[in-house]
C-alpha positions as CSV (number, residue, x, y, z in Angstrom):
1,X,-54.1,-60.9,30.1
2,X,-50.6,-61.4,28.9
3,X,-47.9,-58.7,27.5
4,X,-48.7,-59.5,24.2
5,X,-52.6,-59.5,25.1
6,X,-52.2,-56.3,26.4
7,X,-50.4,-54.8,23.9
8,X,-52.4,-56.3,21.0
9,X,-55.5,-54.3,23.1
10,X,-53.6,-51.0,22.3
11,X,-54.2,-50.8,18.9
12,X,-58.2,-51.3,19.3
13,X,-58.0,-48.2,21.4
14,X,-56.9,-45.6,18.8
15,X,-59.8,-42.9,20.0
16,X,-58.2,-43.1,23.2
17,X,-54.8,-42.9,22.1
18,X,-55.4,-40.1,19.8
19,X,-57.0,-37.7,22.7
20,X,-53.9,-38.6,25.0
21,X,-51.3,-37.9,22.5
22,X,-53.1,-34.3,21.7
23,X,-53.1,-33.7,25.1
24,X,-49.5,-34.7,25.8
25,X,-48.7,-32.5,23.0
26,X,-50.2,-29.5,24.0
27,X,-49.0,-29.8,27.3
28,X,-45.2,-30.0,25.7
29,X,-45.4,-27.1,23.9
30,X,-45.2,-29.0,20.4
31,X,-49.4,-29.3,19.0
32,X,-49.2,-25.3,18.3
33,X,-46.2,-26.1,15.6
34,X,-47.7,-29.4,14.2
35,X,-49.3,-29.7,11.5
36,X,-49.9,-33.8,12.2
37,X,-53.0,-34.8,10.6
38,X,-55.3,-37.2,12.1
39,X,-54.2,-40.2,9.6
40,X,-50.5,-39.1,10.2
41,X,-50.8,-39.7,14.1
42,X,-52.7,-42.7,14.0
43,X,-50.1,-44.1,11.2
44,X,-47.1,-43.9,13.8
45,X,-49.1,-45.6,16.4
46,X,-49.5,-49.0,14.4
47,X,-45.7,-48.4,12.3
48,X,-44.7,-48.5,16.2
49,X,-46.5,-51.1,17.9
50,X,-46.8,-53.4,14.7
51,X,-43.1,-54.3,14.6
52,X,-43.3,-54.8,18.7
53,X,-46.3,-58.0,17.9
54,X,-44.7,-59.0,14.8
55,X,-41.3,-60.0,17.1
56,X,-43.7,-60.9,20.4
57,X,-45.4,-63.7,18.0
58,X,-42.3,-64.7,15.7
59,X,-39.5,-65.0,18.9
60,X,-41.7,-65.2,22.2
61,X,-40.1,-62.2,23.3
62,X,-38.2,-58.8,22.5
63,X,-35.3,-59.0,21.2
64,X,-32.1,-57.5,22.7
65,X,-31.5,-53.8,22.4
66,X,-28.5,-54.5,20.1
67,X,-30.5,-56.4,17.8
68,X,-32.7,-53.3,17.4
69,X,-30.1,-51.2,16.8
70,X,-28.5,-53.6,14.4
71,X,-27.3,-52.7,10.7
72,X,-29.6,-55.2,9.3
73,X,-32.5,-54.2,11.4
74,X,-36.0,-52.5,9.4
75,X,-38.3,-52.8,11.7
76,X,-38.1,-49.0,11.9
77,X,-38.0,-48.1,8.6
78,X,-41.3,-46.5,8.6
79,X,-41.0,-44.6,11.4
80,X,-37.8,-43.3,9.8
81,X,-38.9,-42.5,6.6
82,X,-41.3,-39.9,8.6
83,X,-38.6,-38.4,10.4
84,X,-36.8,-37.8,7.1
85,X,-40.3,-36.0,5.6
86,X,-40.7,-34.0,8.8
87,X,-36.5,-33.0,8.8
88,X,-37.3,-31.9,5.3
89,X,-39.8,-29.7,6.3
90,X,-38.4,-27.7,8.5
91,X,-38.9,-30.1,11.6
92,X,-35.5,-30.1,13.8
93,X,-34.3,-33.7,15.7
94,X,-35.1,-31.7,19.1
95,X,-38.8,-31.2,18.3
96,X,-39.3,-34.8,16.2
97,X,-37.8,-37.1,19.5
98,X,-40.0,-34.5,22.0
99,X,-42.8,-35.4,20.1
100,X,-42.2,-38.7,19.1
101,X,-41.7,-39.6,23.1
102,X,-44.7,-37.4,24.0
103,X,-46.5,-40.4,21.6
104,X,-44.3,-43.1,23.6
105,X,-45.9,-41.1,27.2
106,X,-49.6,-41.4,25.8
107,X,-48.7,-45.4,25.2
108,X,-47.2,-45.9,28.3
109,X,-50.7,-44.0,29.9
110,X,-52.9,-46.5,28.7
111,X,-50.6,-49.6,29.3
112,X,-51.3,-48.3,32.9
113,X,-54.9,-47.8,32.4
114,X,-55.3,-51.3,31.5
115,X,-57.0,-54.2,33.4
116,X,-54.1,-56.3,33.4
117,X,-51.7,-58.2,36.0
118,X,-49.2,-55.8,37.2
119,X,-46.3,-57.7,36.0
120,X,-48.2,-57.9,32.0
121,X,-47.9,-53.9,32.4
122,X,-44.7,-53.5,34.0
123,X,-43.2,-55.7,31.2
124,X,-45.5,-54.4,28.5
125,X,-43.7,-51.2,29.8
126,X,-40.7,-51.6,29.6
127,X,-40.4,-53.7,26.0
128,X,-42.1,-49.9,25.0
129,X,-39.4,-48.5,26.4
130,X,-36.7,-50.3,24.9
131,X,-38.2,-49.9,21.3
132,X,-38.1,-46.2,21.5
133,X,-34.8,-46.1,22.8
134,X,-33.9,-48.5,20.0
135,X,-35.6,-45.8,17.5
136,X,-34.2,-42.8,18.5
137,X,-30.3,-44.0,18.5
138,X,-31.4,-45.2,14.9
139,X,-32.8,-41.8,14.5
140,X,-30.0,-39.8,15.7
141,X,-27.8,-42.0,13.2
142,X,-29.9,-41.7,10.2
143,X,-29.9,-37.9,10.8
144,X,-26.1,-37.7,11.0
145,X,-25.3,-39.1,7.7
146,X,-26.5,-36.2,5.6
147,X,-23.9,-32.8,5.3
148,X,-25.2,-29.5,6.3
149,X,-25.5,-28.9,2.5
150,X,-27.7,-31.7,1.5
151,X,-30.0,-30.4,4.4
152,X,-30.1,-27.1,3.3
153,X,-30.8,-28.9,-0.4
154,X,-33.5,-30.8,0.6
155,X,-35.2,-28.0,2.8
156,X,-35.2,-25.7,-0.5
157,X,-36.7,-28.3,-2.7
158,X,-39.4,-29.0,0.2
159,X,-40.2,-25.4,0.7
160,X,-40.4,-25.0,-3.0
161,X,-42.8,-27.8,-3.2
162,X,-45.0,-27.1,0.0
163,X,-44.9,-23.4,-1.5
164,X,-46.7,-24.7,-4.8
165,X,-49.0,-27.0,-2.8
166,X,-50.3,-23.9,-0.8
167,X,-50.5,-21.9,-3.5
168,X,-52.5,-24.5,-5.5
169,X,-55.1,-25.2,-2.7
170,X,-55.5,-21.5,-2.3
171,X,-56.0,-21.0,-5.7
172,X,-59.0,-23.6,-5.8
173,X,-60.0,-22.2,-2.2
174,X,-60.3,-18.9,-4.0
175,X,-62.5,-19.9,-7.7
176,X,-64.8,-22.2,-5.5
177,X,-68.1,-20.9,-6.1
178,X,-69.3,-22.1,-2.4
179,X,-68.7,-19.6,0.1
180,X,-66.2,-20.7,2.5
181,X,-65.5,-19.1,6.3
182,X,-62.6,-19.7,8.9
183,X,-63.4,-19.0,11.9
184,X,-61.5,-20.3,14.9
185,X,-62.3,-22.6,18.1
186,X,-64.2,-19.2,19.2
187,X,-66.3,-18.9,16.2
188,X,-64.3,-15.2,15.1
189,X,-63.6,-14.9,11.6
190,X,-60.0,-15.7,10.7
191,X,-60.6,-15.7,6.9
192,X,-63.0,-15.8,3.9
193,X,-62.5,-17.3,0.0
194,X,-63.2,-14.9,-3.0
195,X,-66.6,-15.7,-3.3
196,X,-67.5,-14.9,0.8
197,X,-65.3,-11.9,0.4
198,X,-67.5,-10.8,-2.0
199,X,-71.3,-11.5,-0.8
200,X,-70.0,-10.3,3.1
201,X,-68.0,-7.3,1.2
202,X,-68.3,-5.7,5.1
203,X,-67.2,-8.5,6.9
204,X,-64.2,-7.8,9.1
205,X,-61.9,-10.3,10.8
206,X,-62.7,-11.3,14.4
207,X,-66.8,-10.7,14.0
208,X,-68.1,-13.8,15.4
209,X,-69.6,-15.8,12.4
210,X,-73.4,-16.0,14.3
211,X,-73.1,-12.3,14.1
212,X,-72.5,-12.2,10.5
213,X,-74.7,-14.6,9.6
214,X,-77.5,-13.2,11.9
215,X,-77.8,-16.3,13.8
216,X,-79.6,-16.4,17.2
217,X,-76.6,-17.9,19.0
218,X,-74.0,-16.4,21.1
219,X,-71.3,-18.8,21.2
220,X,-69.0,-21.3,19.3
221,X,-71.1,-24.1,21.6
222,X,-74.3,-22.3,20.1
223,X,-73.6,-23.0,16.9
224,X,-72.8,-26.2,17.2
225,X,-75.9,-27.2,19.0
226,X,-78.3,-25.1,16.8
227,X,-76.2,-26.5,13.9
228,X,-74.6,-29.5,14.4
229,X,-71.1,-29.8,12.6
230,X,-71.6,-31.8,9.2
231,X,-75.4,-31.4,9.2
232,X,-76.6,-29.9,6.4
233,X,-79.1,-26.6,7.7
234,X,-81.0,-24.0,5.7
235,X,-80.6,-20.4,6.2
236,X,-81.3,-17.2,4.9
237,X,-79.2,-14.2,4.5
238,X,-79.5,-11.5,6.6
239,X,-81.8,-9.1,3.8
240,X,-83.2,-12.2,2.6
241,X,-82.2,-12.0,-0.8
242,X,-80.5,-15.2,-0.8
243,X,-80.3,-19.0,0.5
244,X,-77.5,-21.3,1.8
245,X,-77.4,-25.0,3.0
246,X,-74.9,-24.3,5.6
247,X,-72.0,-26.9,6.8
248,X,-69.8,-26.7,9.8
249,X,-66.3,-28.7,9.3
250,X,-63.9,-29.3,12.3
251,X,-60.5,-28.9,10.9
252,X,-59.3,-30.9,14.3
253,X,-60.3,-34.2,12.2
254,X,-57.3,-33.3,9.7
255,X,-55.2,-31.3,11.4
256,X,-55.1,-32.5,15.5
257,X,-53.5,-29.4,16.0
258,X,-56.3,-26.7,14.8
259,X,-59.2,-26.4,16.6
260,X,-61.0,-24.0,14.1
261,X,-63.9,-24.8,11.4
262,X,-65.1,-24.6,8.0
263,X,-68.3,-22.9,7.8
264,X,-69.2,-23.7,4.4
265,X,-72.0,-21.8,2.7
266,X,-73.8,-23.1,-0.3
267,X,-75.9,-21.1,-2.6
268,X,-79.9,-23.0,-3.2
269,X,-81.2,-19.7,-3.7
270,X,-83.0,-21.4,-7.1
271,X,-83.8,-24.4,-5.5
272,X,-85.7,-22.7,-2.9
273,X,-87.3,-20.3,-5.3
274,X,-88.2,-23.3,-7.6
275,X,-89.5,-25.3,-4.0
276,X,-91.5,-22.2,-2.3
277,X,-93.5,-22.5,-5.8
278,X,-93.6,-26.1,-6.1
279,X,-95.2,-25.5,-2.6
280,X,-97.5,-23.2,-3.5
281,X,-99.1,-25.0,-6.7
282,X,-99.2,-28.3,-4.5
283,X,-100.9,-25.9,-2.0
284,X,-103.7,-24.3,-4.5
285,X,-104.3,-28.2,-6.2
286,X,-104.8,-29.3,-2.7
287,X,-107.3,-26.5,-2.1
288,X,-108.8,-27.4,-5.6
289,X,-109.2,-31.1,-4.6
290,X,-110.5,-30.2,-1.2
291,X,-112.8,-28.1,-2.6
292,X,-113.7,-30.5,-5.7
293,X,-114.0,-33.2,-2.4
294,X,-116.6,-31.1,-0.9
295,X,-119.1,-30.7,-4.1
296,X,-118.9,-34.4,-4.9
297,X,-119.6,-34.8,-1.1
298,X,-122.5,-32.6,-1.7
299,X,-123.5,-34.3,-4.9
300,X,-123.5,-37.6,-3.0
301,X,-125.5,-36.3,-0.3
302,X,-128.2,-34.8,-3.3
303,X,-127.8,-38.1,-5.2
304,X,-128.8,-40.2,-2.0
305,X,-131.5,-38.4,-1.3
306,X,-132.9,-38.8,-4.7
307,X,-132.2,-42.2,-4.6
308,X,-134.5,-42.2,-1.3
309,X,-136.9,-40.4,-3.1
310,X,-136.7,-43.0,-6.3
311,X,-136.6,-45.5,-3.6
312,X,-139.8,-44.5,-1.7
313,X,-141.5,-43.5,-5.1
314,X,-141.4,-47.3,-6.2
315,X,-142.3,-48.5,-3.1
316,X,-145.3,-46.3,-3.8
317,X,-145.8,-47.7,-7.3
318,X,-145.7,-51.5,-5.9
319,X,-148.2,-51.1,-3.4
320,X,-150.5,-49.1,-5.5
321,X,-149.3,-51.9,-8.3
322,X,-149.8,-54.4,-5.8
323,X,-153.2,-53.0,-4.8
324,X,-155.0,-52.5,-8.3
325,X,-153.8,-56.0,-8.6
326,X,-156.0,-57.1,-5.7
327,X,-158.9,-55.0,-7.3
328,X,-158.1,-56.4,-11.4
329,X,-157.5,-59.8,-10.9
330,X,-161.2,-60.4,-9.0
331,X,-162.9,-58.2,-12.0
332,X,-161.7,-60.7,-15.0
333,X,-163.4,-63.5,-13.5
334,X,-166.4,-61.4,-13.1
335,X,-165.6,-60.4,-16.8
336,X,-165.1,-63.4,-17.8
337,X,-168.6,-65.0,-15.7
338,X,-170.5,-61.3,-17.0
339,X,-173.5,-62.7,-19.8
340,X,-174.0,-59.0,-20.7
341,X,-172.4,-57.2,-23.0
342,X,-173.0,-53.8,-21.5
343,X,-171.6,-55.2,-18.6
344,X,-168.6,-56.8,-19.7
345,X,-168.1,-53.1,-21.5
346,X,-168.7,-51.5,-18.2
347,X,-165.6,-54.1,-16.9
348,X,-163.7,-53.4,-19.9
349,X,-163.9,-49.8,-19.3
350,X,-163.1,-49.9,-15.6
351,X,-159.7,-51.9,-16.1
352,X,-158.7,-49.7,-19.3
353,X,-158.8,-47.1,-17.3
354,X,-156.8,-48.3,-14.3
355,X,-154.3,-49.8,-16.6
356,X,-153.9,-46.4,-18.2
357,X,-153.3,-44.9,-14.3
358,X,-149.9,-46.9,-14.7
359,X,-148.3,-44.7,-17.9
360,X,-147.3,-41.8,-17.0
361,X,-149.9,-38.6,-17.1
362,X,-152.5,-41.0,-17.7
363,X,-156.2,-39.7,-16.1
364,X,-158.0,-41.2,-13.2
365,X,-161.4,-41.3,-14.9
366,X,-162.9,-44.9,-13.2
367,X,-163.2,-45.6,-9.9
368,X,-161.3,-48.8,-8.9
369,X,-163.8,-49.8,-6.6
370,X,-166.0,-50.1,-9.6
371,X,-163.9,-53.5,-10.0
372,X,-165.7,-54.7,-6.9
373,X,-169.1,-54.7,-7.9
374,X,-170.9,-57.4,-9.1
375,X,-172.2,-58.1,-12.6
376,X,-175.8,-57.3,-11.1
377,X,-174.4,-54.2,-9.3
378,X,-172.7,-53.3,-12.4
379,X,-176.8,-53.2,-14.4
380,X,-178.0,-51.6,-11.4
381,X,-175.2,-48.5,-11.5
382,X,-176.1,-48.5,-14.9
383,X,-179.5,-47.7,-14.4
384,X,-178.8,-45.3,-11.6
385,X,-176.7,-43.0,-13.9
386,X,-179.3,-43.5,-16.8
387,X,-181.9,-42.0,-14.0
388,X,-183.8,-45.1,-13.5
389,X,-185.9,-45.3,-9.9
390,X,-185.8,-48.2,-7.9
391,X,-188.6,-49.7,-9.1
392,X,-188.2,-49.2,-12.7
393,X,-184.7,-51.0,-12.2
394,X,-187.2,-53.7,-10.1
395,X,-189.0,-53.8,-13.8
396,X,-186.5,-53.5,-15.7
397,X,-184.1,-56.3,-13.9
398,X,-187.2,-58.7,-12.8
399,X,-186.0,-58.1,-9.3
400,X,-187.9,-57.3,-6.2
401,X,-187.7,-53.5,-5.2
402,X,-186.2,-55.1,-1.6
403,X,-183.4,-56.8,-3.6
404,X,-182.7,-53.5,-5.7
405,X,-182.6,-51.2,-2.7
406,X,-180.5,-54.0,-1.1
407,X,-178.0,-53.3,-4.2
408,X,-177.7,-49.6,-3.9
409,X,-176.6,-50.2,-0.4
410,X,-174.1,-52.6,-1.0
411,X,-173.1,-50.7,-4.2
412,X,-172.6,-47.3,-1.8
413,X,-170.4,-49.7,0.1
414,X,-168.4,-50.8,-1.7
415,X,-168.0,-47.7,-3.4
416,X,-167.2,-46.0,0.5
417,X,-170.3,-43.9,0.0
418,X,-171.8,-45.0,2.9
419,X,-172.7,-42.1,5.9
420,X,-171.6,-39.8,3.5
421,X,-174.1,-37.2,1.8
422,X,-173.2,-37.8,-1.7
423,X,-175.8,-38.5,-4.6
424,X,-174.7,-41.9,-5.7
425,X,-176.6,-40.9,-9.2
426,X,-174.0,-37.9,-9.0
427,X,-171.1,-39.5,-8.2
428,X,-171.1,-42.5,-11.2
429,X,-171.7,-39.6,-13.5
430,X,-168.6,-37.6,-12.1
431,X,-166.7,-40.9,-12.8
432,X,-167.7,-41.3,-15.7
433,X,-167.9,-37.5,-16.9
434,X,-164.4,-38.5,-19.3
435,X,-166.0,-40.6,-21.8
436,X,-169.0,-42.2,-22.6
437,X,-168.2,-45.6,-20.7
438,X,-171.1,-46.3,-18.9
């Protein structure tokens, strides 16, 4: 790595150089009587080192210290310009070059903490070196050309100006509506705005904030890990009556030389009211829904099983659809084969009757079975209800009496009569009992 490698390195290290510098500071005696924001610290680093690369790249080199120091020379003109804001606050050449040189220290502590050949540092060093001496002879001279009086001018016109700038901040610090605390690198109060004042009317100064705010920690450190700094975190008040979205702020990050915070308090008192009843309707739908998801549940559960029910029922009605089918179709060719009218009536009357079976309330009046018999078995039923004897129906039919008491059995059956002790003069008549059919 080369000087100007090593130098150019510098300026991506400005964490670094920042913690060095408030150390060096602090350690001099100077960080209690600064009031050096971040920006104004890290704006002296580059208006340093920037003119330092500008003459590495343009000449190869440094140039000599006369050349610095030269009439001509503005290389430092920014640096200067600073001085001159800092004299006319109040800031005397003693304390500027201590803590300009305490900046120089922190530089010079990481050239030496580099990973570089010794002689990159040594010379990286010393060209350091000979820019701040350049600086401060320019400084001393800058500072010598203004009288005693102009000093004193220029110090009254600053003080009258940094006068109405405090008053103006603390007059906005004051109307705020957001509650804003002070409290220093031990979490004690140091100071409160109008409006904190006001809500913590017994607050007194030096009450760590946790205690105030009824907190659970016990410690600056607490705080900040129950409630990181610049995290937003809801709390209540101590009697409840009220909530805050809380904020810590380090003032460190714009002032390196105060290590107190902002505790920030923001009234959402409304917003949680207007939330905790959001929450609550969202709370009573969902139980609603929930409840309104358990009857349809039920509903679905009744509904299927009626569906099983419909389901089996027509299963039912096909088969017995399926079996009077079996039993009609055979009947209307024996209708249609029948040479008696009486028997195509008795037909007829038999399938009327188990047509009617399939409308709803309809009676069972005729046996289906009757569909079975044939057209003979049909004139011998006939004369079986009528109270004919066998051998009057062997008359009557020109049959023998073997062949009519051959009937009868197949006719009892058919008819599932068989073994059973049932009068099958009895039974046609019960079947028939509905109407005159037969």
């Amino acid at each position: 790595m080369s000087t100007p490698e090593l130098l150019r390195h510098l300026t991506l290290r400005k964490e670094d150089f920042l913690k060095k510098w408030v150390r060096t500071m602090g350690e001099a005696g100077y960080l209690d009587h600064t009031t050096a924001k971040r920006e104004d610290c890290l704006d002296a680093f580059n208006w340093f080192l920037d003119p330092v690369l500008e003459h590495l790249d343009q000449c190869g080199g440094a140039p000599a210290f006369g050349e610095l120091i030269a009439g001509q020379a503005n290389w430092a003109e920014a640096l200067l310009a600073s001085s001159e804001r800092h004299r006319f606050r109040g800031v005397n050449s003693n304390m500027f070059v201590g803590c300009f040189f305490t900046m120089i220290h922190s530089i010079e502590e990481m050239i030496d903490e580099t990973e570089a050949p010794l002689a990159a540092k040594v010379e990286a060093a010393d060209i350091v070196r000979l820019y701040a001496d350049a600086f401060t002879t320019l400084l001393l001279a800058r500072w010598g050309e203004l009288s005693s009086e102009e000093v004193a001018g220029r110090l009254d016109e600053s003080a009258r100006l940094l006068t109405l700038e405090k008053n103006k901040y603390e007059n906005i610090l004051a109307v705020i509506s957001d509650m804003v605390l002070i409290v220093d690198e031990n979490g004690k109060l140091l100071e409160l705005n109008q409006a904190a004042s006001e809500f913590f009317a017994a607050a007194t100064m030096g009450l760590p904030v946790w205690s105030l705010l009824d907190l659970e920690a016990r410690s600056m450190e607490d705080m900040l890990k129950y409630y990181p700094q610049d995290t937003a975190q809801e709390l209540a008040a101590p009697d409840g009556s009220s909530f805050f979205e809380m904020r810590i702020i380090p003032l460190e990050r714009v002032s390196l030389a105060s290590p107190a915070y902002l505790v920030v308090l923001k009234d959402i008192t409304v917003h949680v009211t207007h939330r905790d009843i959001l929450e609550d309707t969202v709370r009573e739908r969902t139980e609603a829904l929930e409840q309104d998801k358990q009857q349809l549940a039920e509903m679905n559960i009744t509904l299927r099983n009626v569906m099983r029910s419909v389901d089996n029922e027509l299963d039912d009605h096909k088969q017995t659809v399926g079996r009077m089918a079996e039993e009609l179709l055979p009947a209307l060719d024996k209708l249609r084969r029948a040479d008696s009218p009486m028997v195509r009536k008795a037909y007829l009357d038999v399938l009327e009757d188990q047509l009617l079976k399939l409308s709803a309330g309809a009676r069972p009046d005729q046996h289906p079975a009757l569909l079975r018999l044939t057209p003979t078995e049909m004139k011998v039923c006939q004369f079986i209800e009528a109270g004919a004897s066998t051998k009057d129906i062997a008359e009557a039919l020109n049959l023998a009496v073997g062949t009519v008491q051959s009937h009868r059995k197949n006719i009892r059956r058919k008819l599932k009569l068989q073994n059973k002790d049932v009068n099958l003069r009895t039974f046609l008549s019960k079947t028939h009992s509905s109407n005159s059919h037969v």
